[in-house]
N, CA, C and O atoms as CSV, one atom per row, in Angstrom:
chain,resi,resn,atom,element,x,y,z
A,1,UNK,N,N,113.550,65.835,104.336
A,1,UNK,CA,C,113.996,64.849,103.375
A,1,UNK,C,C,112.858,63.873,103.086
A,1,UNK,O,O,112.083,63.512,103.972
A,2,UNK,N,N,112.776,63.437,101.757
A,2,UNK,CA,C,111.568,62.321,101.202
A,2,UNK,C,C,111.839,60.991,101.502
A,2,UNK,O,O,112.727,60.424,100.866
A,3,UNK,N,N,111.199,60.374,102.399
A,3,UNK,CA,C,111.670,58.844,102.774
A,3,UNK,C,C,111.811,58.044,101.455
A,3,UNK,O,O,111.171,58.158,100.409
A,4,UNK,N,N,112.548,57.431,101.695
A,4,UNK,CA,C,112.512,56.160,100.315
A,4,UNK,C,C,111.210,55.598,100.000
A,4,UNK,O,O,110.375,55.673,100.902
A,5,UNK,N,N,110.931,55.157,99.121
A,5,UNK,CA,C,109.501,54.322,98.791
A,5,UNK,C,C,109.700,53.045,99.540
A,5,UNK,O,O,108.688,52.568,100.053
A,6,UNK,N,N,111.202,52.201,99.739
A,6,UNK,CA,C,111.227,50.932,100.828
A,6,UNK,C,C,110.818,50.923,101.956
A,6,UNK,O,O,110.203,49.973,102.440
A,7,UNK,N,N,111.164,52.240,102.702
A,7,UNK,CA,C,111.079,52.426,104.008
A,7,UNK,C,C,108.929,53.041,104.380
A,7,UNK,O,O,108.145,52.815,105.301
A,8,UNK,N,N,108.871,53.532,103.565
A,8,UNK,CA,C,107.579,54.252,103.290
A,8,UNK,C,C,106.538,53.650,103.921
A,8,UNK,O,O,105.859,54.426,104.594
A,9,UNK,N,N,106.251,52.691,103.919
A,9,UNK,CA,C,105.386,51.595,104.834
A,9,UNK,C,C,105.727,51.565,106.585
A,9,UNK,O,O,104.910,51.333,107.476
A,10,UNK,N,N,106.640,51.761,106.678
A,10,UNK,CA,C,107.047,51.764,108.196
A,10,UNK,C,C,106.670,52.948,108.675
A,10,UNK,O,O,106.041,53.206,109.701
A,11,UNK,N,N,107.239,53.868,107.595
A,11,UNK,CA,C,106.629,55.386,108.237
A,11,UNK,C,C,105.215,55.674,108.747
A,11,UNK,O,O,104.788,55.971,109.862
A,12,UNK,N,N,104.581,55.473,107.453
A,12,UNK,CA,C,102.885,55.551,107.245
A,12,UNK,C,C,102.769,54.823,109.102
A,12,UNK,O,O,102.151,55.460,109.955
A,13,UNK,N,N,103.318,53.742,109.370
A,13,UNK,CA,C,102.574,52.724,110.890
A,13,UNK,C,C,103.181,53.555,111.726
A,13,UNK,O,O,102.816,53.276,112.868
A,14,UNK,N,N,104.380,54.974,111.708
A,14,UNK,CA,C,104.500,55.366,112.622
A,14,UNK,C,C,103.605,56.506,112.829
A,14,UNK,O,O,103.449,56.898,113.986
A,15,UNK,N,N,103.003,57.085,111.880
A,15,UNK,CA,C,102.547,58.095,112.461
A,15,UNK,C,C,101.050,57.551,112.817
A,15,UNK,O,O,100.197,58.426,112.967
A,16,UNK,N,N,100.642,56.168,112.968
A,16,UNK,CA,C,99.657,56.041,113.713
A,16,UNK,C,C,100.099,55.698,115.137
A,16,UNK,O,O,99.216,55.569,115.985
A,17,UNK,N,N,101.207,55.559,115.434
A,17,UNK,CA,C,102.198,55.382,116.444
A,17,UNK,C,C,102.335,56.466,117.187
A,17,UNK,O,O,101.947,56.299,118.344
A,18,UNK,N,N,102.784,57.610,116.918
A,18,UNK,CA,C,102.761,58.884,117.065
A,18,UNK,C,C,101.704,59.120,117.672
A,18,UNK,O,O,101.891,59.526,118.819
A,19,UNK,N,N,99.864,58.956,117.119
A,19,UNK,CA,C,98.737,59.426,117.177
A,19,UNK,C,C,98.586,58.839,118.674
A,19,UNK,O,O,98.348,59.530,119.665
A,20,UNK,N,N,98.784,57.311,118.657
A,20,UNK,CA,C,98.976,56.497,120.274
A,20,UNK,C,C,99.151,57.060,121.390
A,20,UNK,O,O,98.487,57.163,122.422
A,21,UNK,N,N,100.759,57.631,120.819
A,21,UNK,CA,C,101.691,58.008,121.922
A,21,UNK,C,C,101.109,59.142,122.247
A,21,UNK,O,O,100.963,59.081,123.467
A,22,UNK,N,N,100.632,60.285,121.804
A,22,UNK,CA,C,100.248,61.260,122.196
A,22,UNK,C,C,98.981,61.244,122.980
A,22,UNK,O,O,98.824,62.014,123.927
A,23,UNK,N,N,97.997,60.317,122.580
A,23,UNK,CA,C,96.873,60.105,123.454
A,23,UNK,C,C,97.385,59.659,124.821
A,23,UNK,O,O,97.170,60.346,125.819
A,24,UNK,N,N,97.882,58.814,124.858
A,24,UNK,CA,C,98.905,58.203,126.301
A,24,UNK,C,C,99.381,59.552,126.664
A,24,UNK,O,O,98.735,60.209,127.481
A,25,UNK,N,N,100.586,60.080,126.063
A,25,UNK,CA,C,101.010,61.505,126.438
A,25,UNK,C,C,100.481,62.414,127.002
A,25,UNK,O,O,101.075,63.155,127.784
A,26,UNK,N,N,99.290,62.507,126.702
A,26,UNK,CA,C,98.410,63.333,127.309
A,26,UNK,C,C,97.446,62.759,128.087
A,26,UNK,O,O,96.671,63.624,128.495
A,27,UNK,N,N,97.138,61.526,128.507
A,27,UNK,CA,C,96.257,60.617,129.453
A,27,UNK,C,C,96.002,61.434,130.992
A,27,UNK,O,O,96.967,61.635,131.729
A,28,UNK,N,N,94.897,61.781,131.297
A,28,UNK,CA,C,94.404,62.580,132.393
A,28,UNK,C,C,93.708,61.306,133.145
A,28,UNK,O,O,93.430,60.323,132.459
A,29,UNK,N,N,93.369,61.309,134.808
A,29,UNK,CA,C,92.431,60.425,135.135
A,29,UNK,C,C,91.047,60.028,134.405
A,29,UNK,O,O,90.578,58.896,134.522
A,30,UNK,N,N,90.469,60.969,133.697
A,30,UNK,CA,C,89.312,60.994,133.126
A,30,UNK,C,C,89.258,60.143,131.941
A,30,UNK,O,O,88.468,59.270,131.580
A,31,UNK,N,N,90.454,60.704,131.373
A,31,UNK,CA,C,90.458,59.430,130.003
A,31,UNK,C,C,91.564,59.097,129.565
A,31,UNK,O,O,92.050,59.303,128.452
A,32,UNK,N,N,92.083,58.437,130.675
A,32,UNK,CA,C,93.150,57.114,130.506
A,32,UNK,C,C,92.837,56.015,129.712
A,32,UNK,O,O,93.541,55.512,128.836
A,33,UNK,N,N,91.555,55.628,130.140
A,33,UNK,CA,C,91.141,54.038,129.777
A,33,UNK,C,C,90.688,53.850,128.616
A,33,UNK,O,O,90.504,52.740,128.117
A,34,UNK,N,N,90.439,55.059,128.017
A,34,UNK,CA,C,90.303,55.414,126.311
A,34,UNK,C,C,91.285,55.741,125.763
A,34,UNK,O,O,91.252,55.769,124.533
A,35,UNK,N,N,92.389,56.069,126.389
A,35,UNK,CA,C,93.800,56.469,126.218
A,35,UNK,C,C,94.385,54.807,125.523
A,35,UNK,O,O,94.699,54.571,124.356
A,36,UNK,N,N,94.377,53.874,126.690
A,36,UNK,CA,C,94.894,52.812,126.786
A,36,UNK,C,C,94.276,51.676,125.801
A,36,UNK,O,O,94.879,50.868,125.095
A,37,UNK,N,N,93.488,51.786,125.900
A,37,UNK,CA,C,92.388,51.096,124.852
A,37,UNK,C,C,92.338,51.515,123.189
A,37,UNK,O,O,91.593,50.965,122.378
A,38,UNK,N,N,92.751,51.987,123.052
A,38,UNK,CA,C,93.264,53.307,121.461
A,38,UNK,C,C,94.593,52.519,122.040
A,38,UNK,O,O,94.347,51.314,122.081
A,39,UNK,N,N,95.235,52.666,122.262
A,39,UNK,CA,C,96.958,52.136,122.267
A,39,UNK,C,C,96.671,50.747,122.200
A,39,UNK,O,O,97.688,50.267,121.701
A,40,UNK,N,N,95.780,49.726,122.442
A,40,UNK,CA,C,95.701,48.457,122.959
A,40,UNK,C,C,95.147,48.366,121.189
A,40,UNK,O,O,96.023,47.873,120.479
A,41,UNK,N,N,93.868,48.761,120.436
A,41,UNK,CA,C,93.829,48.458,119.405
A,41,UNK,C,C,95.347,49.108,118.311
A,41,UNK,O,O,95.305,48.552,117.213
A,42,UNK,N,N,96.133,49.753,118.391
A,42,UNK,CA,C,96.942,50.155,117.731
A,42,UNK,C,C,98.251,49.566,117.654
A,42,UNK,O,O,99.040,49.633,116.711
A,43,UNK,N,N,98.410,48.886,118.941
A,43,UNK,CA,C,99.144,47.260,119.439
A,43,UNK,C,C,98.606,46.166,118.729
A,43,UNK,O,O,99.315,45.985,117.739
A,44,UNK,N,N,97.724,45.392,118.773
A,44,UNK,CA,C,97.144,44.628,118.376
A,44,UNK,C,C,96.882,44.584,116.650
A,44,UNK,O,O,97.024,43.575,115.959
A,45,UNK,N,N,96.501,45.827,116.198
A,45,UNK,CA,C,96.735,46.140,114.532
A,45,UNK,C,C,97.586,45.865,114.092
A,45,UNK,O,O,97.821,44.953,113.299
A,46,UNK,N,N,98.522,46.992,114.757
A,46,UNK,CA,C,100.071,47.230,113.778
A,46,UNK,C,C,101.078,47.272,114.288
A,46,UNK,O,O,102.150,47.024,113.736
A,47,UNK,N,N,100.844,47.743,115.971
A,47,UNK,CA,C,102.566,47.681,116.786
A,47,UNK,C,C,103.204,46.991,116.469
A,47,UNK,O,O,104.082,47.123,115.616
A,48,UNK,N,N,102.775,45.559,117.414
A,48,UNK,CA,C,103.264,44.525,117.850
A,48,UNK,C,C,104.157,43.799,116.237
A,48,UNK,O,O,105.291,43.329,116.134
A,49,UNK,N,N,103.341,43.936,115.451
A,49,UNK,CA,C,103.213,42.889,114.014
A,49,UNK,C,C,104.484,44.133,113.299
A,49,UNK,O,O,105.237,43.638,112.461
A,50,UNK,N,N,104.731,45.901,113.674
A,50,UNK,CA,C,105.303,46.613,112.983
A,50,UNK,C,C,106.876,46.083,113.629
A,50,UNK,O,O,107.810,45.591,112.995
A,51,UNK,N,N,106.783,46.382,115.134
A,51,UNK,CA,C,108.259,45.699,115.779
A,51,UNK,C,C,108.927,44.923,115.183
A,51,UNK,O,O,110.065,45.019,114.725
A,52,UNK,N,N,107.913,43.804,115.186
A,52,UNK,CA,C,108.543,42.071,114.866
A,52,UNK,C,C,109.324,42.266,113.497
A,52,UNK,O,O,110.427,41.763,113.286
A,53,UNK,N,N,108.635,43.043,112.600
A,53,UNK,CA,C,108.921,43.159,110.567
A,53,UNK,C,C,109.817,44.313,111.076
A,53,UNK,O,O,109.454,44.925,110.071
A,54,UNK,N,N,110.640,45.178,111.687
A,54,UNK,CA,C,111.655,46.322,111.871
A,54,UNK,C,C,112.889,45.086,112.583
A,54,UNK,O,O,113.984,44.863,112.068
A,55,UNK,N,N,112.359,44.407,113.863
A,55,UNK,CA,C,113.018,43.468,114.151
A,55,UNK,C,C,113.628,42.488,113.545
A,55,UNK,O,O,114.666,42.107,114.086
A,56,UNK,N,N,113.280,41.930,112.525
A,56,UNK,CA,C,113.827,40.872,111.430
A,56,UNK,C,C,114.172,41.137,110.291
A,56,UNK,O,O,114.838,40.372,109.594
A,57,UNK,N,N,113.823,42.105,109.988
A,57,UNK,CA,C,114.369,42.815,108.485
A,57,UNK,C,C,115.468,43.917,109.110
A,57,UNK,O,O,116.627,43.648,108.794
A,58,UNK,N,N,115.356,44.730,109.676
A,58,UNK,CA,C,116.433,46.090,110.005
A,58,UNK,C,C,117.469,45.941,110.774
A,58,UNK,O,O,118.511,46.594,110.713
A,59,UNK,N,N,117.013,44.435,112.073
A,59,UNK,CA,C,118.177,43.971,112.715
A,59,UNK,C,C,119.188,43.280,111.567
A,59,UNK,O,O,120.256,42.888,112.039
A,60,UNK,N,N,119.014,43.090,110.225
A,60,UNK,CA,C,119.771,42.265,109.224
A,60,UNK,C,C,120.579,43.446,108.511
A,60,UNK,O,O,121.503,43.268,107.717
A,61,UNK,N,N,120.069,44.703,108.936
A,61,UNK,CA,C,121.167,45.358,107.832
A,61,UNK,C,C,121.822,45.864,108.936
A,61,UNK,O,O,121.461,45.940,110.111
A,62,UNK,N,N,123.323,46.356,108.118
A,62,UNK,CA,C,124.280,47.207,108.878
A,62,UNK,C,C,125.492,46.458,109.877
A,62,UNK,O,O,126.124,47.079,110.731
A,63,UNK,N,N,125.643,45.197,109.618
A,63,UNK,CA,C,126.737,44.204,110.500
A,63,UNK,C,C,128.049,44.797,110.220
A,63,UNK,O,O,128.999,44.718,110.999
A,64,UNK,N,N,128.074,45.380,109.113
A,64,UNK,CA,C,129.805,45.562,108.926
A,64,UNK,C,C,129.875,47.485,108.696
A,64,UNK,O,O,130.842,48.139,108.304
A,65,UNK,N,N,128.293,48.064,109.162
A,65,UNK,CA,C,128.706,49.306,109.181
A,65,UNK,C,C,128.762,49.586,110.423
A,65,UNK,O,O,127.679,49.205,110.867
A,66,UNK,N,N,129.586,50.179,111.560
A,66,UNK,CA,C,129.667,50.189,112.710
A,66,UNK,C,C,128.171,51.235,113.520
A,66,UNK,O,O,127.422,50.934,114.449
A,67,UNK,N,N,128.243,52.516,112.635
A,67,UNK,CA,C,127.235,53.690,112.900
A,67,UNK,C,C,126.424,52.822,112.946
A,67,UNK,O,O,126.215,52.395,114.081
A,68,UNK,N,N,125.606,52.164,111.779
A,68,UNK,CA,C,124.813,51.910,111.616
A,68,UNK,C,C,124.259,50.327,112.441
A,68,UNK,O,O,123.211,49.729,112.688
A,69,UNK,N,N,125.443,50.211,112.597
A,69,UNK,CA,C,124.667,48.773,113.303
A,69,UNK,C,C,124.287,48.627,115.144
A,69,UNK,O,O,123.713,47.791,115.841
A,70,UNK,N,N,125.198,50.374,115.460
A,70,UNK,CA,C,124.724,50.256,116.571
A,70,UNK,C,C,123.112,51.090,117.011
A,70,UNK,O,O,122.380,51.141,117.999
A,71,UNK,N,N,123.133,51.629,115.684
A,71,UNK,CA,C,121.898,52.403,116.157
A,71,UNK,C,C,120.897,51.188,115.583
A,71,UNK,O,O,119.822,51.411,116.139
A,72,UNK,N,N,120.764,50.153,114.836
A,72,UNK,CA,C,119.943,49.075,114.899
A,72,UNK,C,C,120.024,48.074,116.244
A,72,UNK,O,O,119.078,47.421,116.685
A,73,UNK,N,N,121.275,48.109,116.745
A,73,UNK,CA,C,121.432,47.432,118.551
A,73,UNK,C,C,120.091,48.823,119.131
A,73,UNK,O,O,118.937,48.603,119.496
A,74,UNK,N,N,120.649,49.886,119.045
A,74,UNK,CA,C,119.186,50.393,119.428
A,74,UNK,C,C,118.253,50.175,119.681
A,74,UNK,O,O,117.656,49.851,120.707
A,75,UNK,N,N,117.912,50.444,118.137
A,75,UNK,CA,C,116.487,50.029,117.967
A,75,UNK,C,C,115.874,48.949,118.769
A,75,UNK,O,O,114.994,49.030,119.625
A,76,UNK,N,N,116.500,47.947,118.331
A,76,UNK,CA,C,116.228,46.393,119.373
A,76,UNK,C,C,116.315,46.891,120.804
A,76,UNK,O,O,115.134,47.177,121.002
A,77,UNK,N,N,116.794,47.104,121.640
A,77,UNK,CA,C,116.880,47.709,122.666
A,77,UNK,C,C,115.542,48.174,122.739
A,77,UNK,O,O,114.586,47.520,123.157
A,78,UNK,N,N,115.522,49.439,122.274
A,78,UNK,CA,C,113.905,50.376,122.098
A,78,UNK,C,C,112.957,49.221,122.234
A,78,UNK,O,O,112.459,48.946,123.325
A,79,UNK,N,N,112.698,48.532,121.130
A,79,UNK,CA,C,111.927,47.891,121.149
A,79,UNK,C,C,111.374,46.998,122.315
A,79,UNK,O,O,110.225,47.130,122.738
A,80,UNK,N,N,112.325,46.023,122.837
A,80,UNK,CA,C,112.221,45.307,124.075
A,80,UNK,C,C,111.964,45.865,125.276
A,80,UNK,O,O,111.502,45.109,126.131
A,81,UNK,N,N,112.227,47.509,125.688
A,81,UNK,CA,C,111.504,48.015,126.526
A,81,UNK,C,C,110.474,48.685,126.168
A,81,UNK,O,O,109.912,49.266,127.096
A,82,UNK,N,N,110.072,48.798,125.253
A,82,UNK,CA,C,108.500,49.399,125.201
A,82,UNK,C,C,107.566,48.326,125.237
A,82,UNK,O,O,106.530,48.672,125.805
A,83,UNK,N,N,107.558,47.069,124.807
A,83,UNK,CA,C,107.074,45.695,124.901
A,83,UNK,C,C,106.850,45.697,126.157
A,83,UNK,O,O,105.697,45.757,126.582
A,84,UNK,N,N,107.848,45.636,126.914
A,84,UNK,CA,C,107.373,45.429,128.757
A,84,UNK,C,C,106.485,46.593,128.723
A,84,UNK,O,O,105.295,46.459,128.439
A,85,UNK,N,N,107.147,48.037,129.075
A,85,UNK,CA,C,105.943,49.105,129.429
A,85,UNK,C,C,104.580,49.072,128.661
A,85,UNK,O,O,103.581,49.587,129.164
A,86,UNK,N,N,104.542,48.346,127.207
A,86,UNK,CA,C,103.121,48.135,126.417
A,86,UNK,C,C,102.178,46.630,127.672
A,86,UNK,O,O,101.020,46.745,128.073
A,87,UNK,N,N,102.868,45.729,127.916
A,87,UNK,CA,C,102.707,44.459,128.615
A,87,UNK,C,C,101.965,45.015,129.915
A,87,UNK,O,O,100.782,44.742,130.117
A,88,UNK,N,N,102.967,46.073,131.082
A,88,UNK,CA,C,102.102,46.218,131.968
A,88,UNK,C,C,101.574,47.103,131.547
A,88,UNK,O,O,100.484,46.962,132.102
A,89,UNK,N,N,101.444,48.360,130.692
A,89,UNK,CA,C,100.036,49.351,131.010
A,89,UNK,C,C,98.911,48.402,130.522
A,89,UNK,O,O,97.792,48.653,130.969
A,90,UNK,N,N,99.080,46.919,129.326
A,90,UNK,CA,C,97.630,46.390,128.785
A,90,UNK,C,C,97.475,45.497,129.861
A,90,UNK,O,O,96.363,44.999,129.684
A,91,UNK,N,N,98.031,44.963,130.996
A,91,UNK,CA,C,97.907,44.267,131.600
A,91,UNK,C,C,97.266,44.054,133.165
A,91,UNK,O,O,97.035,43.101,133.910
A,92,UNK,N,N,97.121,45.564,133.198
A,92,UNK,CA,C,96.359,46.353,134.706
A,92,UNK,C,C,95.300,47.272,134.251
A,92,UNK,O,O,94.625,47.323,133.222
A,93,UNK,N,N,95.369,48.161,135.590
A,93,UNK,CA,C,94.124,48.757,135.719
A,93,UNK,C,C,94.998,50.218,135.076
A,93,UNK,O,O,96.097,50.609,135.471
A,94,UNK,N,N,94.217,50.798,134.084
A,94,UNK,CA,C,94.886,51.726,133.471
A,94,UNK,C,C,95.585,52.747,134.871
A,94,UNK,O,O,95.077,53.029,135.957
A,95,UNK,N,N,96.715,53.054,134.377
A,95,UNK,CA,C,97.866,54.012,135.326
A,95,UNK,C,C,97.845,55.348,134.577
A,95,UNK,O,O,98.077,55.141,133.386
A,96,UNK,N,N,97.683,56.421,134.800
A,96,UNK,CA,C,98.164,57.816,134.500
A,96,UNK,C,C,99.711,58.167,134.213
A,96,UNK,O,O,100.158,58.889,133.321
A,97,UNK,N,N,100.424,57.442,135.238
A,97,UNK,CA,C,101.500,57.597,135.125
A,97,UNK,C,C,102.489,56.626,133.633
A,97,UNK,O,O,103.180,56.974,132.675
A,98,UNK,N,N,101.962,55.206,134.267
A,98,UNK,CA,C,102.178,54.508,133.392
A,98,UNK,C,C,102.266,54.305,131.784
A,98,UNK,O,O,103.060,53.635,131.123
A,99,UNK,N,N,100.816,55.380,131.255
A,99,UNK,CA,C,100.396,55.278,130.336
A,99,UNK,C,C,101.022,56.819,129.887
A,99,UNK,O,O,101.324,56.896,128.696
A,100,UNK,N,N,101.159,57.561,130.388
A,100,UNK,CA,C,102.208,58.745,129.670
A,100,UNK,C,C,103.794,58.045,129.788
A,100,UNK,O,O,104.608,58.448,128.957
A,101,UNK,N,N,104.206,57.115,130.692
A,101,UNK,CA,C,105.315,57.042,130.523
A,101,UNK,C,C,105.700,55.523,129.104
A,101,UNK,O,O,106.716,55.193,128.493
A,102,UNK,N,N,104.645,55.146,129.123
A,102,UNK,CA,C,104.621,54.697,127.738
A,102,UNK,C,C,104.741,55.198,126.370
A,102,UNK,O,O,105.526,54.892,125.472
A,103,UNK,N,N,103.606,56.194,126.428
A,103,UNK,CA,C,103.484,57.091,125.770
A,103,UNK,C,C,104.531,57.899,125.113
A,103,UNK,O,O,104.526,58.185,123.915
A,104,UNK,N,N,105.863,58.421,126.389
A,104,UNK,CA,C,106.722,59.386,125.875
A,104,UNK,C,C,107.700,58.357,125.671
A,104,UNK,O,O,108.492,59.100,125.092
A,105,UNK,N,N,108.402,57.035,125.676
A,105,UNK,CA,C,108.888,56.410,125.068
A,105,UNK,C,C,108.515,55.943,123.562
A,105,UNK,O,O,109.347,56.033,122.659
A,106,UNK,N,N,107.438,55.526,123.388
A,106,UNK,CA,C,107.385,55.223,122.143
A,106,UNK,C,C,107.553,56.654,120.658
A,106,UNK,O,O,108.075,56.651,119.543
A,107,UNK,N,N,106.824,57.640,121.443
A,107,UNK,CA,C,106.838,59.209,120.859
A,107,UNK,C,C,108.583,58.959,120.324
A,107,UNK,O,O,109.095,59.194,119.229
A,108,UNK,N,N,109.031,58.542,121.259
A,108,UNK,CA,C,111.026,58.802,121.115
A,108,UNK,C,C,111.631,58.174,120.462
A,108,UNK,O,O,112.628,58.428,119.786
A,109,UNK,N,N,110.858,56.960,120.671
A,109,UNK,CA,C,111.699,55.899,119.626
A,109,UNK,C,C,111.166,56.214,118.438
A,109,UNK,O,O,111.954,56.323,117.499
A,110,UNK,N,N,109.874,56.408,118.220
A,110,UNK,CA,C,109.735,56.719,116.312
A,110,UNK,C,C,110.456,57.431,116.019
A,110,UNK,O,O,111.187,57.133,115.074
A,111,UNK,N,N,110.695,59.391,117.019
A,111,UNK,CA,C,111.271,59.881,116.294
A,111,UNK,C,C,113.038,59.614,116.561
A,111,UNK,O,O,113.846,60.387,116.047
A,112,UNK,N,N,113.400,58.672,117.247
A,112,UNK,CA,C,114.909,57.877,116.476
A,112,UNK,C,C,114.349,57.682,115.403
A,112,UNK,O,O,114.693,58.274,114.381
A,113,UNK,N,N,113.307,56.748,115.447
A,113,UNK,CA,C,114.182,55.761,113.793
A,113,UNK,C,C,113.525,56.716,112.566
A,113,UNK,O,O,113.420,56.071,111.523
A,114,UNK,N,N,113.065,58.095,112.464
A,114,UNK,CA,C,112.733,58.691,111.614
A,114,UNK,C,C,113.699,59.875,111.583
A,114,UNK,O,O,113.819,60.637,110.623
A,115,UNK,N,N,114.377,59.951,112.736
A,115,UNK,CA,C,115.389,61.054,112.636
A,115,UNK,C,C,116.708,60.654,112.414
A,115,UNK,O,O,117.478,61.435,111.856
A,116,UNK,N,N,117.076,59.552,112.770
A,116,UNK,CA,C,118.214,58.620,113.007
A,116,UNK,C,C,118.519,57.619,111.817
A,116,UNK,O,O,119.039,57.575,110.702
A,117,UNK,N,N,117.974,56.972,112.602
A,117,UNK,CA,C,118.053,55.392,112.121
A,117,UNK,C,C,117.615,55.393,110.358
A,117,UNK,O,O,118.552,55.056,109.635
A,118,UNK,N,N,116.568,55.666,109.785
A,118,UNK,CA,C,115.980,55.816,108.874
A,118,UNK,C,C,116.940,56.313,107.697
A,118,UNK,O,O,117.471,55.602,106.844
A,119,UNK,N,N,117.042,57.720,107.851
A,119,UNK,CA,C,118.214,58.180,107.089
A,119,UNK,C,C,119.370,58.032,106.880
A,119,UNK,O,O,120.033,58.334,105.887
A,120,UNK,N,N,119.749,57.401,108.126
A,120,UNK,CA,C,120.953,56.073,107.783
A,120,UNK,C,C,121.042,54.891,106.668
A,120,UNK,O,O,121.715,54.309,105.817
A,121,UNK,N,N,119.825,55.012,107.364
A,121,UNK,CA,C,119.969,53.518,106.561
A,121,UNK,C,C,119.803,53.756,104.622
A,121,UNK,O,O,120.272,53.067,103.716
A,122,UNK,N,N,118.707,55.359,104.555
A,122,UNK,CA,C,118.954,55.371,103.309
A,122,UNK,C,C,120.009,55.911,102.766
A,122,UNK,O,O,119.993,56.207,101.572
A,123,UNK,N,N,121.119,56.135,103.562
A,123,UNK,CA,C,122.224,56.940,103.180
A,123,UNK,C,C,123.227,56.064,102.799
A,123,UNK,O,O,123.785,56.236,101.716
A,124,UNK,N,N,123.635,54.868,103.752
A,124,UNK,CA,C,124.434,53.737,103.775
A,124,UNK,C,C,124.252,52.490,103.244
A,124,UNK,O,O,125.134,51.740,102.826
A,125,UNK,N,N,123.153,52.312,103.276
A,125,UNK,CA,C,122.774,51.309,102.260
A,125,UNK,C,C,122.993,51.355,101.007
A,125,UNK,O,O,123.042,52.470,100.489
A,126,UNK,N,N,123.177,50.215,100.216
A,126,UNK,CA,C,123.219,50.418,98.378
A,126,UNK,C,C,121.917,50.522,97.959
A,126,UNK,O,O,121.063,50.527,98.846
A,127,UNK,N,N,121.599,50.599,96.932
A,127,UNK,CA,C,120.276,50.949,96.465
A,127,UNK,C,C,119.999,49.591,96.286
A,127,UNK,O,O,118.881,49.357,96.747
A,128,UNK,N,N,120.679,48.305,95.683
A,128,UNK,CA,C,119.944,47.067,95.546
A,128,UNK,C,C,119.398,46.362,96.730
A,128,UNK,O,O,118.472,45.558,96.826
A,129,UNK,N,N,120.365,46.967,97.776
A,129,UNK,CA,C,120.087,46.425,99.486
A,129,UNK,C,C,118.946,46.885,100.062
A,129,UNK,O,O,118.133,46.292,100.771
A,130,UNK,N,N,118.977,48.056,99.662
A,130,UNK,CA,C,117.535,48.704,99.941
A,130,UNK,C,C,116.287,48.473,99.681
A,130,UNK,O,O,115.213,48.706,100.236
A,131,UNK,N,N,116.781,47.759,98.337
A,131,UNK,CA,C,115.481,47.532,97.663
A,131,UNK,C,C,115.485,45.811,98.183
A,131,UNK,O,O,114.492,45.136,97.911
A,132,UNK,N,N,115.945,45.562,98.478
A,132,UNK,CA,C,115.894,43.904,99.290
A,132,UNK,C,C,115.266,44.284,100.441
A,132,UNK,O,O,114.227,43.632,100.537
A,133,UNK,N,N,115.466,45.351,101.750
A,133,UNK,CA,C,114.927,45.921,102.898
A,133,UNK,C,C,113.117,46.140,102.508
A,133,UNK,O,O,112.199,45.814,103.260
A,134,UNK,N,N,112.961,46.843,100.987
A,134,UNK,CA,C,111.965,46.972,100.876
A,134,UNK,C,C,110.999,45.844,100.439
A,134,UNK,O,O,109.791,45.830,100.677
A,135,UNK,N,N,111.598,45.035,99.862
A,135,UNK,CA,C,110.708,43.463,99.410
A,135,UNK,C,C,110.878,42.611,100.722
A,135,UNK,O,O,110.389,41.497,100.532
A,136,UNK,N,N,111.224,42.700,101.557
A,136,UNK,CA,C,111.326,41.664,102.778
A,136,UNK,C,C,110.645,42.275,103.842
A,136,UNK,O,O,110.034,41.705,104.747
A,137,UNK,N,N,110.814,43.617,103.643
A,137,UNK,CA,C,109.261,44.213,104.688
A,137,UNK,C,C,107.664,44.044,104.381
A,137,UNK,O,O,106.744,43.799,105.162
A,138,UNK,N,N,107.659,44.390,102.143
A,138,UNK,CA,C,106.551,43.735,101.907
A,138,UNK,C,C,105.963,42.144,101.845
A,138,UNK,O,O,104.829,41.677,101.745
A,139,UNK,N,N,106.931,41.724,101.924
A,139,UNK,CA,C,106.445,40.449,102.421
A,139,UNK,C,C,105.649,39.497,103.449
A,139,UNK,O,O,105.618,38.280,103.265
């Protein structure tokens, strides 16, 4: 299915998200710390700043659709634990373990909100709402 042109911007930051997670995903002793460091600039770019704009715009839709508003309780959820696991892997001495188990969380949550969440929202939403989702993300 063709993402909406609203949502389209979120996508594009996940699949550098994706690119992250898989370096983590695959993090060996040898090159963890290039692993982590590639995730640490990809945090610092666009994570952190992509969360916050999914967090304040996407936690606003869906209050009176039940489906939909629990898979945005989700999301939020998702979000607040990958923040901690992003917090300690940038915050120590790179972990192997740590940094794949970062890794395969975030891998999961994109593909929720690209398998899930996403198509919900373009399914259930009105098209003028949508297009409000999409001017309040470009903003």
């Amino acid at each position: 299915m063709r993402r909406s042109p609203q949502l389209v911007p979120l996508s594009h930051e996940h699949h550098v998200a994706l690119e992250a997670a898989l370096r983590l995903r695959r993090a060996e002793a040898t090159d963890v710390e290039d692993a982590v460091a590639r995730f640490a600039a990809f945090w610092d770019d666009v994570g952190e700043a992509h969360f916050a704009r999914e967090d304040d715009v996407l936690g606003a839709v869906g209050s009176d659709d039940p489906p939909l508003a629990e898979r945005v309780r989700q999301m939020t959820a998702e979000h607040h634990e990958i923040r901690g696991l992003a917090a300690a892997v940038l915050a120590g001495t790179p972990d192997v373990t740590a940094a794949r188990s970062l890794g395969e969380r975030l891998n999961d949550h994109v593909r929720f909100e690209e398998r899930e969440l996403f198509p919900l929202i373009e399914e259930r939403l009105a098209p003028e709402a949508l297009e409000r989702v999409g001017q309040a993300l470009r903003a």
